[in-house]
C-alpha positions as CSV (number, residue, x, y, z in Angstrom):
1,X,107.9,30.9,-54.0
2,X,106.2,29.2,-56.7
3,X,104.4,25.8,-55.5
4,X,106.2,22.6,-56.7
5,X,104.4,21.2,-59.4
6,X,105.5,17.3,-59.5
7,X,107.8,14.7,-58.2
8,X,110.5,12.9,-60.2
9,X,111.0,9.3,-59.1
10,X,114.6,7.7,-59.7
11,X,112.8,5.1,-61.5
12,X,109.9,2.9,-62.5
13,X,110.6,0.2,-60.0
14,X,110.5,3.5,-57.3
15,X,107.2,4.4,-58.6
16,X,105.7,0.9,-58.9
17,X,106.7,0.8,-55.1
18,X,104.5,3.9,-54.5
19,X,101.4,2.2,-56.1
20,X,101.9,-0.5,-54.2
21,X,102.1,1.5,-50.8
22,X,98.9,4.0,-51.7
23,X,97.2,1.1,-52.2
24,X,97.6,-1.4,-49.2
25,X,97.2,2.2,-47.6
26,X,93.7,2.6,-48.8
27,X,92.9,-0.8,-47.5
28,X,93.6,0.1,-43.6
29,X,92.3,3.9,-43.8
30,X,91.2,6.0,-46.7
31,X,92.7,9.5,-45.2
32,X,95.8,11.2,-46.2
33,X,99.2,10.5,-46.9
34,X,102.2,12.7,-46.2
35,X,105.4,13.3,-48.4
36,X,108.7,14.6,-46.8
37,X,111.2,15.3,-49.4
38,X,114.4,16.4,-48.5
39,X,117.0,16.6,-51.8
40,X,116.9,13.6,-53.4
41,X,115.2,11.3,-50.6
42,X,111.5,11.2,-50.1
43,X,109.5,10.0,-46.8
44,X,106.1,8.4,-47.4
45,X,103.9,8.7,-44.9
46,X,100.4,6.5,-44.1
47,X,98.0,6.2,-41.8
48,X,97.3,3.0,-40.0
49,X,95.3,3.8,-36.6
50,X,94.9,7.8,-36.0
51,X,93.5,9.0,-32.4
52,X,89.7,11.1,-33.3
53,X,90.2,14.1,-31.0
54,X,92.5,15.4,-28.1
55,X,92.6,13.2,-24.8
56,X,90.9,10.1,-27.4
57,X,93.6,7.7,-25.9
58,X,94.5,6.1,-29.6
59,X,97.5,5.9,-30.3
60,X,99.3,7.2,-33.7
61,X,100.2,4.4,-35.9
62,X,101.8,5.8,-38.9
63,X,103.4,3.3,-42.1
64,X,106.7,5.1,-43.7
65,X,108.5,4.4,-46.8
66,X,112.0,6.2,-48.1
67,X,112.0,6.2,-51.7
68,X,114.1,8.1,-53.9
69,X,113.7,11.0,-56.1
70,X,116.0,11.7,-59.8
71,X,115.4,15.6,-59.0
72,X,116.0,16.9,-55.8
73,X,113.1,18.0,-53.9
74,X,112.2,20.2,-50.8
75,X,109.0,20.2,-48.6
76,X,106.1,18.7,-46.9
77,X,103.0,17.9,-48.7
78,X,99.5,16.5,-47.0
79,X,97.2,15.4,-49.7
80,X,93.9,13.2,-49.8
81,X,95.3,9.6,-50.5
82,X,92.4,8.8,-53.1
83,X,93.0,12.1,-54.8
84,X,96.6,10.8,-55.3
85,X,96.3,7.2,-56.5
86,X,94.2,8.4,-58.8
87,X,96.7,9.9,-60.5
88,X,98.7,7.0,-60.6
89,X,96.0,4.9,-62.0
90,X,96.3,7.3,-65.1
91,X,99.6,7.4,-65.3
92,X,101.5,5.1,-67.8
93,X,103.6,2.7,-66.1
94,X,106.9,4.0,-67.9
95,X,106.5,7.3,-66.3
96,X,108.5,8.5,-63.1
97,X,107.0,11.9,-63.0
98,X,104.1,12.2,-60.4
99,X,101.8,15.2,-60.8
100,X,101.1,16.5,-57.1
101,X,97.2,17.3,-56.7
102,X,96.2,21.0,-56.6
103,X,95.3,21.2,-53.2
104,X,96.4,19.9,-50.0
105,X,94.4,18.9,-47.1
106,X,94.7,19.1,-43.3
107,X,95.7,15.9,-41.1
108,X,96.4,16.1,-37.2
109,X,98.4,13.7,-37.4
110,X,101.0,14.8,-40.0
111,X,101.5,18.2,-37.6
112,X,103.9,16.0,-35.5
113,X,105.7,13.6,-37.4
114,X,108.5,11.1,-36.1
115,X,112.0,12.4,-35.5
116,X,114.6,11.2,-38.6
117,X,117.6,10.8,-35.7
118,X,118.3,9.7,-31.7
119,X,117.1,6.3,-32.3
120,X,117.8,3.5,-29.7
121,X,117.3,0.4,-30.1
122,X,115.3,-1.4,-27.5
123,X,115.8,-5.2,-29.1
124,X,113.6,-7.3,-31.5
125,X,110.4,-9.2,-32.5
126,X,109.5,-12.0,-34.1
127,X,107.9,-11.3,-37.3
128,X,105.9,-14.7,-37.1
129,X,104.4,-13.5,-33.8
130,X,103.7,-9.9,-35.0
131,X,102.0,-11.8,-37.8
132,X,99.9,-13.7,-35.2
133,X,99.2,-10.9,-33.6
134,X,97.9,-8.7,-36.8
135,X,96.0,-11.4,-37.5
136,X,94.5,-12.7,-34.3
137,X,93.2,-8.7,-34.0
138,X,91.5,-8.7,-37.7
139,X,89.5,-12.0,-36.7
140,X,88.6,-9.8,-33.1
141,X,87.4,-6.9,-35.7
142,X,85.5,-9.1,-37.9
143,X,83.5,-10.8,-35.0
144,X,82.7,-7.4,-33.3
145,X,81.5,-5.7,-36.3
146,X,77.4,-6.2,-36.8
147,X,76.1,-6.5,-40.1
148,X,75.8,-3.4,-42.0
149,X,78.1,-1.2,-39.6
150,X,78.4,2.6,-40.5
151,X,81.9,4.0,-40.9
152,X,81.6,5.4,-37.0
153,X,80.8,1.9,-35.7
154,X,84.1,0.2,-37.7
155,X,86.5,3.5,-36.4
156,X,85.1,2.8,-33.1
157,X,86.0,-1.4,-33.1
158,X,89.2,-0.9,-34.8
159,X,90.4,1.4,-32.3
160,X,89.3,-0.4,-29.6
161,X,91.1,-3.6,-31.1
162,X,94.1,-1.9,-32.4
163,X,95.0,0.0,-29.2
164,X,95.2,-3.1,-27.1
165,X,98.9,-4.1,-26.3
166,X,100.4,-6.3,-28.4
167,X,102.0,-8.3,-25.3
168,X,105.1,-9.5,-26.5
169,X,108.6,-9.0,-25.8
170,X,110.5,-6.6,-25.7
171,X,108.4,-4.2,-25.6
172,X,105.0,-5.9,-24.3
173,X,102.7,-2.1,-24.2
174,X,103.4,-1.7,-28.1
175,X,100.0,-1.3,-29.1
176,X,98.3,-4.7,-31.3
177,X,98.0,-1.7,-34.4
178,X,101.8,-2.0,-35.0
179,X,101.8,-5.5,-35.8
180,X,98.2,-4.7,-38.2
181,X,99.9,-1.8,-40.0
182,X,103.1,-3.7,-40.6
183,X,101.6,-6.8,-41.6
184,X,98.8,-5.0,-43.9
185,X,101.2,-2.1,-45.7
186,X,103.9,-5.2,-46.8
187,X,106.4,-5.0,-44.3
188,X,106.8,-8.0,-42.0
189,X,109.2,-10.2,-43.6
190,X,108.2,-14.1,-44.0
191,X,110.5,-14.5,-41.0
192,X,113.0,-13.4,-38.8
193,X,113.9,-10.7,-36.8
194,X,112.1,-7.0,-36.5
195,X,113.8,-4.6,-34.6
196,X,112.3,-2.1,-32.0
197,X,113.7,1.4,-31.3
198,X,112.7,3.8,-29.0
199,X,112.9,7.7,-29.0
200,X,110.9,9.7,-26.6
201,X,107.3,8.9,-26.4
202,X,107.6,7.4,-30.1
203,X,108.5,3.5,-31.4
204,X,109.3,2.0,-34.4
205,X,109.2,-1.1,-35.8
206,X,112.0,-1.2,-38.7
207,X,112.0,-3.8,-41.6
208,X,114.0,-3.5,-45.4
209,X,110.5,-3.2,-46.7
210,X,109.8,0.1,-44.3
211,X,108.8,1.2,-41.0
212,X,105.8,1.3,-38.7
213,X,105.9,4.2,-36.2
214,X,104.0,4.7,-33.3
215,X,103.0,7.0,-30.3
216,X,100.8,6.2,-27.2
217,X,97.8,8.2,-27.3
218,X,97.2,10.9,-24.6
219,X,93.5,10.8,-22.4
220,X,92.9,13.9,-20.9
């Protein structure tokens, strides 16, 4: 079967949204980013907080957008996130056809994705103390960081910062990450509620403006 070659978005709007995703993705971690496309809908996936190795004891913090595609579209696709916003950069912003990069590239953590259905919902947050929390943890990562800090030094505080419980109600183990990637990637709204659902060892934190989903790390 002959490799797909591109993605048509339904419109510009849909592809503005992408830019806008990619790029608040590269802010948090410069990995990958996953794309589920299944007829005409398409499932963005980002990286927020991503354990290092088996038995790590990180959890999986994953940021995912639904946008929709004007050709359907079938597969899963793991590419290096710079390697597609650069494409995007070039691209003129009336165009709605995204050329995928030539090669993909491996990720752990897009072997085991999030179920689509058996969602339950386990109640609501306040997206005013999500925010606090988000942002009481980047102050933590600042002050821990020493001047200078190689890339293995930052992984190391964020991860340690990040997989601390959020401690709020309903659902008081969530780790703090949830709260960074939803307030970082756009989708906390200015207020109100957030829901929380629950299936198996995975959560989700759903908004209108996407969803953050999460699994508890394992420690060997």
């Amino acid at each position: 079967m002959q490799r797909l070659q591109h993605l048509v978005f339904s419109d510009t709007d849909t592809m503005a949204d992408l830019r806008t995703l990619l790029g608040r993705a590269r802010t948090v971690q410069d990995g990958e980013v996953a794309l589920v496309a299944r007829g005409q809908a398409l499932a963005v996936y980002v990286p927020a907080l991503v354990p290092d190795g088996l038995g790590s004891g990180t959890p999986t913090v994953l940021g995912m957008r639904a946008l929709r595609l004007a050709e359907p579209a079938e597969g899963t696709w793991v590419f290096p996130l710079g390697a597609v916003t650069d494409r995007l950069a070039r691209m003129s912003p009336l165009d709605t056809s995204l050329q995928l990069p030539p090669a993909e590239t491996p990720a752990s953590w897009a072997g085991v994705l999030a179920p689509i259905s058996g969602w339950e919902e386990q109640g609501e947050f306040d997206a005013e103390a999500l925010r606090a929390v988000a942002e009481s943890g980047i102050r933590a990562v600042a002050e821990a960081l020493p001047e200078n800090a190689g890339r293995p030094v930052v992984a190391s505080v964020r991860a340690r910062v990040w997989a601390g419980p959020c401690a709020l109600q309903p659902v008081p183990e969530l780790p703090a990450g949830a709260a960074f990637a939803a307030q970082t990637l756009g989708f906390l709204p200015p207020a109100g509620a957030v829901k929380v659902l629950r299936n198996g060892p995975w959560r989700r934190l759903s908004t209108a403006a996407g969803q953050v989903l999460v699994r508890q790390g394992a420690t060997l």
